[in-house]
C-alpha positions in Angstrom: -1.2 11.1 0.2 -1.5 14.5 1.4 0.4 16.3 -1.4 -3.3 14.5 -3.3 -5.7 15.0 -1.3 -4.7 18.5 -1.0 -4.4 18.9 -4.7 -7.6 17.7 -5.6 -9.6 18.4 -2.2 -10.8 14.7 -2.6 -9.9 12.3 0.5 -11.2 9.2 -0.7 -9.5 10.0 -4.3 -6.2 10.2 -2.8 -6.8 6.8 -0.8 -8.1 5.4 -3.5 -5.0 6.5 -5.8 -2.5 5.4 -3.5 -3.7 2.1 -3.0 -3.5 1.4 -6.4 -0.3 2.8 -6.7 1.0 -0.1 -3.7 -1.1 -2.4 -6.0 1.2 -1.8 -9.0 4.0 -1.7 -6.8 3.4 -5.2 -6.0 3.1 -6.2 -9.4 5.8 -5.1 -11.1 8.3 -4.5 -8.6 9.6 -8.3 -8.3 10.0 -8.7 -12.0 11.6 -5.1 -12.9 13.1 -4.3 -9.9 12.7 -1.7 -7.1 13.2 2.0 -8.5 16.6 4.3 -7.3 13.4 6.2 -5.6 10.8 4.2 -4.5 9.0 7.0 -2.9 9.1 9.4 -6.0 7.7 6.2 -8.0 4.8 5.8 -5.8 4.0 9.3 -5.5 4.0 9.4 -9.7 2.0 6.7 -10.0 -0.7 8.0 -7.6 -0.9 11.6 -9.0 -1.5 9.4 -12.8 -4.6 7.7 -11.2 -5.8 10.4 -9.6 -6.0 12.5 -12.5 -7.5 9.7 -14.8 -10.2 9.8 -12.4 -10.4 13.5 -11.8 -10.8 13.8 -16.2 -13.5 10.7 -16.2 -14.9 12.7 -13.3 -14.9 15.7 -15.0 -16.2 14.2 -18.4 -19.4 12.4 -16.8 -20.2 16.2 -15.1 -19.9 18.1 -18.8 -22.2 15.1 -20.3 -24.3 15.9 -17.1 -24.5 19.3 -17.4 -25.0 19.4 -21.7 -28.2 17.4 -21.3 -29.5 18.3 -17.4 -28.2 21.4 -16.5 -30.5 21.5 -13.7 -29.5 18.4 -12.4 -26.3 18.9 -11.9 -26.3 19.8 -8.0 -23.3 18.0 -7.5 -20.9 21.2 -9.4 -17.8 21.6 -7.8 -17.0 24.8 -6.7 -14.1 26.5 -5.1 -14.5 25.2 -1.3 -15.6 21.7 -2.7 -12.9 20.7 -4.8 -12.7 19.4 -8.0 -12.1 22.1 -10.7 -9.9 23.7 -8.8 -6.4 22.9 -7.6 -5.4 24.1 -4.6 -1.9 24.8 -2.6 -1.4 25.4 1.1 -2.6 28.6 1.3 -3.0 30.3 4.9 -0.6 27.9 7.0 3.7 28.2 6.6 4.2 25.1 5.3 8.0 25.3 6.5 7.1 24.9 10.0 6.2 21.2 9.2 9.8 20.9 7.5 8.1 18.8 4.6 6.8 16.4 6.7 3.7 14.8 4.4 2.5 12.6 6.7 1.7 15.0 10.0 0.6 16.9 7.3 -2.4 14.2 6.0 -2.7 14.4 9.9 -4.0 17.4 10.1 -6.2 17.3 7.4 -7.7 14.3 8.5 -8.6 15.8 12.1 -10.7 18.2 10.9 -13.2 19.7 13.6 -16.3 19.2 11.5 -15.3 15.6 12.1 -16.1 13.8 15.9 -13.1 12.9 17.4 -13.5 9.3 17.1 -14.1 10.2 13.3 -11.0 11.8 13.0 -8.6 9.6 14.9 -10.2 6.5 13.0 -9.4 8.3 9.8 -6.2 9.2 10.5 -5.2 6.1 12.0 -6.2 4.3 8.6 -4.7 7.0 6.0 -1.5 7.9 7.9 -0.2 5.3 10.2 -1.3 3.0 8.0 -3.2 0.5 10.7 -5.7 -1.8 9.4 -9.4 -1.7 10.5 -8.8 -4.7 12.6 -5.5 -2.9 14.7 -8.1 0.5 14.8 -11.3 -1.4 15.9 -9.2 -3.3 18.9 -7.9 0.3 20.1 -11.3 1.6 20.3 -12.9 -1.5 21.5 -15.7 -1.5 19.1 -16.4 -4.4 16.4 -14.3 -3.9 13.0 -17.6 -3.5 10.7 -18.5 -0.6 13.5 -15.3 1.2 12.7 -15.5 0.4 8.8 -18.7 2.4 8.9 -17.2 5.1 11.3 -14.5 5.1 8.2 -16.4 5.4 5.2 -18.9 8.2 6.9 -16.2 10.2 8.1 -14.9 10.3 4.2 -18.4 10.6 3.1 -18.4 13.7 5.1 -15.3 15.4 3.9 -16.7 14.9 0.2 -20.3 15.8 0.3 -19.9 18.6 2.4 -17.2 20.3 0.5 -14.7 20.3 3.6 -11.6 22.3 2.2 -8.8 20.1 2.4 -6.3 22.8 3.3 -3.4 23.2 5.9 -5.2 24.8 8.9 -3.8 28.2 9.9 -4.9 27.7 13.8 -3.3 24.8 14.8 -4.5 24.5 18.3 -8.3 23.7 17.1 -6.9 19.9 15.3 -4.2 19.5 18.6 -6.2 17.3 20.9 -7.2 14.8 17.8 -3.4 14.7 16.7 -2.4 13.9 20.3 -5.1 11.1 20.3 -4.1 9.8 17.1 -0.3 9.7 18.0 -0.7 8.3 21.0 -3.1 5.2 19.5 0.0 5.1 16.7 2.5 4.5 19.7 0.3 2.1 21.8 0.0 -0.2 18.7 3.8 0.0 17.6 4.5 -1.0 21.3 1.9 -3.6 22.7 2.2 -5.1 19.3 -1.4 -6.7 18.9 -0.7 -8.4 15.3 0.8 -12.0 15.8 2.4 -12.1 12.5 4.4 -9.2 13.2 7.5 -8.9 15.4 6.5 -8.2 19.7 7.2 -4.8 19.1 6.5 -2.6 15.9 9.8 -0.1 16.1 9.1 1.7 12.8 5.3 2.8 14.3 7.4 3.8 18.1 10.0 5.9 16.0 7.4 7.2 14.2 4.8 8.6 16.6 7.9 9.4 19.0 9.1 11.5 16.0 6.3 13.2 15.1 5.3 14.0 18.6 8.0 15.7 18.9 7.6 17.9 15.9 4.1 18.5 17.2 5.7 20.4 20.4 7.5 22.5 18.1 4.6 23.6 16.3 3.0 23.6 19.9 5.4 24.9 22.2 2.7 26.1 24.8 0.9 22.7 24.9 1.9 21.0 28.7 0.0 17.8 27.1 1.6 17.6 24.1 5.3 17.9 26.3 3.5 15.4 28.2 2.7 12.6 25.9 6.4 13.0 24.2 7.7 12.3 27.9 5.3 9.3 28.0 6.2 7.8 24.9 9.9 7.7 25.7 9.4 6.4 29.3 8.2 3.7 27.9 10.5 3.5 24.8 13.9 3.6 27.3 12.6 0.0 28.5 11.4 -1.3 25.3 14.7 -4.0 25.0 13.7 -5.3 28.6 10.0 -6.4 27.6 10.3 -9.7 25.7 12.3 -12.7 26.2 14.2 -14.0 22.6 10.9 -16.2 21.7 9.1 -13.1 22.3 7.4 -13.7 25.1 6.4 -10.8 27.5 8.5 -10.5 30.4 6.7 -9.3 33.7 8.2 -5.7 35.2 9.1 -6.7 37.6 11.4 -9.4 35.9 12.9 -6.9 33.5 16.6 -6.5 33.6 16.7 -3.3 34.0 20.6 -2.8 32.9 19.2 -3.1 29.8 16.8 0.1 30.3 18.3 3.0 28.0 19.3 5.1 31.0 19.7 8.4 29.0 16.1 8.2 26.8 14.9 8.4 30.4 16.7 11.2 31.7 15.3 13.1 29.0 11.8 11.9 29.7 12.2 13.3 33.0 13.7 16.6 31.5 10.2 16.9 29.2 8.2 15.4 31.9 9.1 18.1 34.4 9.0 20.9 31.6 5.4 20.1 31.0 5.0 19.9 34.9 6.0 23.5 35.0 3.2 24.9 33.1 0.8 24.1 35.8 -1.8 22.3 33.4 -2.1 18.5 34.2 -3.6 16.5 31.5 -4.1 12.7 30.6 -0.9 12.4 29.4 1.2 14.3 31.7 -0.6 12.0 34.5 0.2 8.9 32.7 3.8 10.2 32.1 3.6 10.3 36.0 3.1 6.7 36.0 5.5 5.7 33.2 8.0 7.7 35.3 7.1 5.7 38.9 8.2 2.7 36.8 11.2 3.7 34.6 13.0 5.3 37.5 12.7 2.4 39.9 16.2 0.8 40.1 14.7 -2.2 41.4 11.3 -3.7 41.4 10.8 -3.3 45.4 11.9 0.4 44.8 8.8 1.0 43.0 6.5 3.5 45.0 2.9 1.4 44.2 0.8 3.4 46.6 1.5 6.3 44.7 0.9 4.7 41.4 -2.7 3.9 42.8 -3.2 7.6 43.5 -2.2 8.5 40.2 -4.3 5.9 38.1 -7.2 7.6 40.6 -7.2 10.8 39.3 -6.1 9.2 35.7 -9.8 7.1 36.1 -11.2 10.5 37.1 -10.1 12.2 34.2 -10.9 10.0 31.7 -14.0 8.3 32.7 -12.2 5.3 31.2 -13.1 1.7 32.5 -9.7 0.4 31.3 -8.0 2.7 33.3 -10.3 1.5 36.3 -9.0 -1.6 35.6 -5.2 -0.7 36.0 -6.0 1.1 39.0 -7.5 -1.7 40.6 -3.8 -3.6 39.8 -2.1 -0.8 40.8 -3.9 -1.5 44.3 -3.5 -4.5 44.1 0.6 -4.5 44.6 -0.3 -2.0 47.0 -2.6 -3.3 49.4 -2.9 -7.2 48.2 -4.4 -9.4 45.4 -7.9 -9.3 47.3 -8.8 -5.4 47.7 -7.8 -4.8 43.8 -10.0 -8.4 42.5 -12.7 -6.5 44.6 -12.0 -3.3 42.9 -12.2 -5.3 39.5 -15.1 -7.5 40.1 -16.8 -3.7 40.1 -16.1 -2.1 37.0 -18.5 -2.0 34.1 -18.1 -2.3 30.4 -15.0 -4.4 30.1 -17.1 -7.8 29.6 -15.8 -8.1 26.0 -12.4 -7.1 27.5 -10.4 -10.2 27.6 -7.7 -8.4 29.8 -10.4 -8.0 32.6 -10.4 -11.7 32.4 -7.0 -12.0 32.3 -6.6 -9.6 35.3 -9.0 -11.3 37.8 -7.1 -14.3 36.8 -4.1 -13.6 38.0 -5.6 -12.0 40.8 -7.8 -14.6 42.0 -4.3 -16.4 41.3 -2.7 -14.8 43.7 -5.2 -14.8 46.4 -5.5 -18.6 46.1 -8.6 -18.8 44.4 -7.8 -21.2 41.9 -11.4 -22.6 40.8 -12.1 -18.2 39.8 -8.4 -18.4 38.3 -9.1 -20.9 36.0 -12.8 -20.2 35.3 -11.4 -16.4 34.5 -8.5 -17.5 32.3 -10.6 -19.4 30.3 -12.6 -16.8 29.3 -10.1 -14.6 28.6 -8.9 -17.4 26.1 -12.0 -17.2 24.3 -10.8 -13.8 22.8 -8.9 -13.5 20.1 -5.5 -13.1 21.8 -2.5 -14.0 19.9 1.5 -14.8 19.8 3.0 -13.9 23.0 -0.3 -12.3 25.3 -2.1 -16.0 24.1 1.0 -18.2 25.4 1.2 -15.9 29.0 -2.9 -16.6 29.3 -2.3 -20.3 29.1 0.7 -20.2 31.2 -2.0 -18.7 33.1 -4.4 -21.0 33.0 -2.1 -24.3 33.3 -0.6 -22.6 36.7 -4.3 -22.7 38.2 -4.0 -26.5 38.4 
C-alpha cells in the first residue's frame, strides 16, 4: 500500500485500491488458482485500480476546468498530489531494507495528525486490524473510531499532506512505538474469538519490526525498551493456554516450557535500554514483564516490587487500566482486601468489563461471595468471548 499511496500522494486511493485488489483475489483465486507470486499479483492489481481512478479523476478536473476555470479550487499541485508522481525523495530508503509495511507506518503517523489519529490509522492500513480490534484497544465505541478513521484520511487529502518518507525520523517515533505496541497486545491477548488464543503472525510481526525500529533508532532507550517487553512476554507465550485454549493463570504456567533464551535476550535489551538513563513506559513495563519471566517459581515472584513499579507506571501514564493492575499487583502483595479497596477507587473503567472481572475475583478471594457474583455478572454483560468468557463463568459458578 505504501509503494501507492506514495506514488499518487492519495491515502484513501491506495486503501481503496488494495481492497479491491483482496476483493478480486477472492473471486478468482478459487477457480484459477493462486499465482507463483501472490504478492506481485496483488500489488498489480492495485497499481491498475488506482490509476483507473487517478485518469477518471483527472478527466472530471479537465471537464472542470474547460467549463469553470474558476471553480476549480481543488487543482492538484506538487505538495497535494495528483499530477504528480512522486519517489522517496529526502529519506535513504535502504535503511528500511524494503520493508513496505513500516514504511506505510511512517506515513501514516504523520505529526499533523493527533496521536490517536495516527495510531488508529495505522493500525487499520498496516496491521491490518479491524475497527472492532482498534476501537476495544482504545476503549472507545467502534462508530467513534470509524469517524476518528475517515477524518484522519480526510485530513491527509484535503490538506495536501505530502505522502513522503520523512527525513527526521525521531518526530513519527513515539506514534510508531504506540502503534507497535497496540499490534503486539492484539496478536497476544487475542481478543477475536474466531481466531486461534494467540495471533503469532501479528507477535512476529510487531516483534520484527520493533526491532528494525531500533536500528533506525539506535539512541531511543524506549524503543530498546518495548522490544525487551515484547519478548518477555513472547518467551512464555507456549505456557499461556491450555489445549482447548483456555487461559492458564501465571502462576499455573509450566514454566519448563518458557523459551529460556528469548528471555535472556530480553534481559540483554532490557538492561541496554536501562543504561541510557531515560526510563519510559515501556522500559517500566519491561521491568514488570521481567519480575515475571525471571521467576523460576510462582512464590519466587518479588510482588511488592511489582506494585512499586505499576506505581510509577500509573504515574506516568495517567492510565486507569494501569491503576487497575496496580491494585492486583497489591493485592498478591498485601491481600485480596487492600487491592479490592484500591479498585473500588478508580474511575473511568465502568465500561471496562475486566474491572468487573477483577473485583470479582477479589471479592472472591476475600470471601465476599454475594460482591463476587454480583461483579462477575456484570463483567458477563460485555462482550467477552472464547476463552476470557469461559474463565468469567468459571468465575461466576465458583461464587456459589
Amino acid at each position: 500500500m505504501s509503494v501507492i499511496a506514495t506514488q499518487f500522494r492519495d491515502l484513501d486511493l491506495a486503501d481503496e485500491a488494495v481492497q479491491e485488489s483482496l476483493t478480486d483475489a477472492a473471486r478468482s483465486w478459487p477457480a484459477a488458482g493462486v499465482p507463483d507470486s501472490p504478492a506481485a499479483w496483488l500489488m498489480t492489481v492495485a497499481k491498475r485500480r488506482a490509476i483507473d481512478v487517478y485518469r477518471r479523476q483527472k478527466r472530471e478536473r479537465a471537464r472542470l476546468d474547460a467549463v469553470a476555470p474558476d471553480l476549480d479550487e481543488a487543482r492538484y499541485d506538487s505538495d497535494a498530489g495528483g499530477d504528480h508522481m512522486i519517489g522517496d525523495a529526502g529519506f535513504d530508503v535502504e535503511n528500511l531494507d524494503g520493508d513496505e509495511r513500516l514504511r506505510l507506518m511512517l506515513l501514516c503517523c504523520h505529526p499533523a495528525l493527533d496521536t490517536d489519529a495516527q495510531v488508529a490509522l495505522t493500525l487499520r492500513l498496516v496491521a491490518g486490524l479491524t475497527v472492532s480490534e482498534i476501537s476495544r484497544a482504545f476503549l472507545v465505541p467502534e462508530a467513534t473510531l470509524a469517524q476518528r478513521i475517515v477524518r484522519a484520511k480526510r485530513k491527509i487529502r484535503t490538506a495536501g499532506m505530502a505522502l513522503t518518507i520523512p527525513s527526521a525520523f525521531d518526530e513519527r517515533l513515539d506514534a510508531v512505538l504506540a502503534v507497535l505496541y497496540l499490534v503486539f497486545n492484539e496478536g497476544y491477548l487475542a481478543h477475536d474469538a474466531e481466531r486461534e488464543p494467540i495471533r503469532h503472525e501479528l507477535v512476529d510481526e510487531a516483534v520484527r519490526l520493533t526491532a528494525v525500529v531500533t536500528e533506525l533508532a539506535p539512541e531511543s532507550a524506549e524503543a530498546i525498551g518495548l522490544l525487551a517487553l515484547e519478548r518477555f512476554h513472547r518467551a512464555r507465550s507456549a505456557g499461556r493456554f491450555d489445549s482447548v485454549g483456555d487461559l492458564i493463570l501465571l502462576d499455573d504456567q509450566d514454566r519448563t516450557a518458557w523459551d529460556i533464551d528469548e528471555i535472556g535476550e530480553a534481559n540483554r535489551l532490557l538492561g541496554a535500554a536501562l543504561a541510557n538513563m531515560r526510563p519510559g513506559r515501556f522500559q517500566l513495563e519491561a521491568l514488570i514483564a521481567a519480575q515475571h519471566a525471571n521467576a523460576r517459581t510462582a512464590a519466587d515472584t518479588d510482588w511488592p516490587q511489582i506494585a512499586r513499579l505499576y506505581e510509577q507506571l500509573a504515574q506516568v501514564t495517567g492510565s486507569a487500566v494501569v491503576a487497575l493492575n496496580h491494585a492486583v499487583a497489591v493485592a498478591e502483595a498485601d491481600g485480596p482486601l487492600v487491592g479490592l479497596a484500591l479498585a473500588d477507587e478508580l474511575e473511568g473503567l465502568d465500561d471496562y468489563h475486566l474491572l468487573w472481572a477483577v473485583r470479582a475475583e477479589l471479592s472472591r478471594r476475600a470471601g465476599k461471595m454475594s460482591d463476587a457474583r454480583r461483579f462477575a455478572e456484570r463483567a458477563l454483560t460485555y462482550d467477552v468471548h472464547g476463552a476470557e468468557r469461559r474463565r468469567l463463568e468459571r468465575l461466576l459458578a465458583a461464587t456459589g
